[in-house]
Each structure stands twice: as structure tokens, then as C-alpha cells.
C-alpha positions in Angstrom: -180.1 -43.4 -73.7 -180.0 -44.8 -70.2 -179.3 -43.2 -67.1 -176.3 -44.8 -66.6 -174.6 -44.1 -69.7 -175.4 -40.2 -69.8 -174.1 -39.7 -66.7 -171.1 -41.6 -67.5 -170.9 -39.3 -71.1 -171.5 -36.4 -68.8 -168.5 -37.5 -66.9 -166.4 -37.8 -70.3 -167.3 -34.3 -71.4 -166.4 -32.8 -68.1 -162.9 -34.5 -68.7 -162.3 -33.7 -71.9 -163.5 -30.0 -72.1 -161.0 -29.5 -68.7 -158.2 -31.7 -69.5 -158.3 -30.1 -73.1 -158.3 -26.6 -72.0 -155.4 -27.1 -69.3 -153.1 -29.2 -71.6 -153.5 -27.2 -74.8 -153.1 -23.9 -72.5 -150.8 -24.6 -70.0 -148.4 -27.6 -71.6 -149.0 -27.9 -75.8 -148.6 -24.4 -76.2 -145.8 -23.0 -74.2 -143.7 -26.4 -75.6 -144.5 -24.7 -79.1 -143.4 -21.9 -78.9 -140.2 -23.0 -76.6 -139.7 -25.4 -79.5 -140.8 -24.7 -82.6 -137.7 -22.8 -84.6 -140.3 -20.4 -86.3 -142.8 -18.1 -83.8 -145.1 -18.0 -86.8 -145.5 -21.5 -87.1 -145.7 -22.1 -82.9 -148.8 -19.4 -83.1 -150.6 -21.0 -86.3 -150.5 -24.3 -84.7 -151.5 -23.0 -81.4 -154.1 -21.4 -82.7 -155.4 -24.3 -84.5 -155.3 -26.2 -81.3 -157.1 -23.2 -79.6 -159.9 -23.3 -81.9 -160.1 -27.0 -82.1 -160.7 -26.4 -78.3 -162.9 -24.0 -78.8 -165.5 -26.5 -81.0 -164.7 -29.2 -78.0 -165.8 -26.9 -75.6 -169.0 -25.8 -77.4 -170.5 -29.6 -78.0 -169.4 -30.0 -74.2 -171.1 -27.4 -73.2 -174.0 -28.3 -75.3 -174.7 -31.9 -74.2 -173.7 -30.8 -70.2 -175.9 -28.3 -70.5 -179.0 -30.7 -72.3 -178.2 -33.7 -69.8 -178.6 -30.9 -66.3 -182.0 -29.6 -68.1 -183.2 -33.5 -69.0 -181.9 -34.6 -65.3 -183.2 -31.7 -63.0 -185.4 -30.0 -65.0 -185.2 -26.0 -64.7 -184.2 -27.1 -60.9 -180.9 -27.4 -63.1 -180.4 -23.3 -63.1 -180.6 -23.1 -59.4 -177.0 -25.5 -59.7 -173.9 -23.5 -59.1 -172.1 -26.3 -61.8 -175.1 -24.8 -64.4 -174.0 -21.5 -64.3 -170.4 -22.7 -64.5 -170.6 -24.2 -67.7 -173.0 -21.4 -68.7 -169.9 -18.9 -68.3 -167.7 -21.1 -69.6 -169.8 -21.4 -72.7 -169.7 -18.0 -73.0 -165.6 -17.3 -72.4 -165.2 -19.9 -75.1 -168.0 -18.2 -77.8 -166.4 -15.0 -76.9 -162.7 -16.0 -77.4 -164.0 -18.0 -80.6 -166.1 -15.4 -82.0 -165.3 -12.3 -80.9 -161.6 -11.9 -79.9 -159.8 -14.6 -82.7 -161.5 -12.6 -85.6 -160.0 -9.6 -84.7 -156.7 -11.6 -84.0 -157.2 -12.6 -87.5 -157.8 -9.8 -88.8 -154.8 -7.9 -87.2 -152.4 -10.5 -88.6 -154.0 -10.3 -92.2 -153.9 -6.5 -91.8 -150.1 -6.6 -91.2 -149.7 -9.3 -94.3 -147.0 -9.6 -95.1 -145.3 -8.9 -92.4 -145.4 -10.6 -89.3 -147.9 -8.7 -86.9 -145.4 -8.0 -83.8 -143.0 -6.4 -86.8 -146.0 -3.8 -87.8 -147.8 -1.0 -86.5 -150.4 -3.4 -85.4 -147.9 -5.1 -82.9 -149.7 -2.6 -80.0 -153.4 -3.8 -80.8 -152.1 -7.7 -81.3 -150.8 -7.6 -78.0 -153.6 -6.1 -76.3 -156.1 -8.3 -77.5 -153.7 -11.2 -76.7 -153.5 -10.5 -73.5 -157.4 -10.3 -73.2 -158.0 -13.7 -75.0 -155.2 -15.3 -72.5 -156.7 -13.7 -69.3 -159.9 -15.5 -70.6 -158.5 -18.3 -71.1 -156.8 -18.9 -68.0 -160.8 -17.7 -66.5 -162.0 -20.4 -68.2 -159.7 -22.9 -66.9 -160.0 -22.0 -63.5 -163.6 -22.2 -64.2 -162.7 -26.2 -65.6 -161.2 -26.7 -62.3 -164.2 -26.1 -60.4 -166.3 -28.1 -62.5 -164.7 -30.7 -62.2 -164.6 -30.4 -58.6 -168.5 -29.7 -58.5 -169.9 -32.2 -61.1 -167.8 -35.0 -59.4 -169.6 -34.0 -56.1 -173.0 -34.3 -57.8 -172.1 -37.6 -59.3 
């Protein structure tokens, strides 16, 4: 692969792991839920989009990542836009991996009743509220990258 066209897929990667956290987040999801005639539906198909995210953010992180180390070398970890996607990685593994299993398993525990109607509605909402300060971490942390890579370019 030349130069040229890894920095260009670099460039596409930074776009789409941002632009895809901050429309799903902050536009997709509150439409959903302001439009959808079923709060059970809005939430499965916000979480769908959330993970689908999720997998978009991991292969982003993964060649971003790869292209800094092939570029610069371990000079690549003394770059603040490194560590960024480093953490973001991480915020996105953790909300993926950790917190939406025990989402999951909340929901499935309150079957068949919807979880805010059960005695799990307490626990729901506290991991909620986690996973969405997280999020909007993460996409604050989007912001900057895009911000910072665009500089290096």
C-alpha cells in the first residue's frame, strides 16, 4: 500500500469512527426514541446501531493504530493523537464488552417484562447512565482526534 493511499484510509477511518459516534449518539438515537411509537423498539434498534458502532470503532482503532506504529515507529506512543485513540479503544471495548452484557443481561433478567417496569429498573438505569457518560467521553475524545490527526496530516 502506498503512502498516499494509507494516509488517505487513515483520513477515512478518522471520519467515520467520529462522524459515526456523533450521529448515532447525538442525532439517530434521540430521533428514535422521539419517534418510534414503542420505547422497546427505539432501545433495540439503538442498541443495534450502538454495537454496530462499537465493531466500526474497533477496526478503526485497529488500522489507526497499525498505520501510527508502520509511520513513526514506537515514536508513534510519544503522539498525544496515539494515546487518544488508545483510550478510545478502550471506552468502546469497555462499553461493548463489559457494560452492554450486563445491559443484556438486566433486560433478559426482567423477561418478560420490560426492564424499567421491574425491580431491575434501579441497576438498568445506573449502568445506563455509566455507558452514556462513556459515550459522550468517547466523543469528545472523536472531536479532538479529529482536530489532532488533521494537524498531523
Amino acid at each position: 500500500m502506498t503512502g498516499r493511499v494509507a494516509a488517505v484510509l487513515d483520513a477515512l477511518f478518522v471520519s467515520l469512527w467520529s462522524g459515526g459516534l456523533w450521529i448515532v449518539g447525538f442525532l439517530v438515537a434521540p430521533l428514535l426514541f422521539r419517534s418510534a411509537p414503542d420505547r422497546q423498539v427505539a432501545g433495540d434498534l439503538a442498541g443495534t446501531m450502538f454495537t454496530a458502532m462499537s465493531y466500526v470503532g474497533l477496526a478503526s482503532a485497529t488500522y489507526l493504530l497499525c498505520y501510527r506504529l508502520a509511520r513513526f515507529g514506537l515514536g508513534a506512543m510519544r503522539r498525544p493523537v496515539f494515546w487518544v485513540i488508545v483510550v478510545m479503544a478502550m471506552l468502546t471495548a469497555g462499553g461493548q464488552f463489559g457494560i452492554q452484557p450486563i445491559l443484556s443481561g438486566l433486560k433478559a433478567q426482567a423477561f418478560p417484562r420490560e426492564v424499567m417496569e421491574s425491580v431491575f429498573r434501579d441497576r438498568f438505569a445506573t449502568w445506563h447512565g455509566v455507558a452514556s457518560i462513556l459515550y459522550v467521553v468517547e466523543s469528545v475524545l472523536a472531536a479532538v482526534l479529529v482536530v489532532v490527526a488533521g494537524r498531523q496530516r
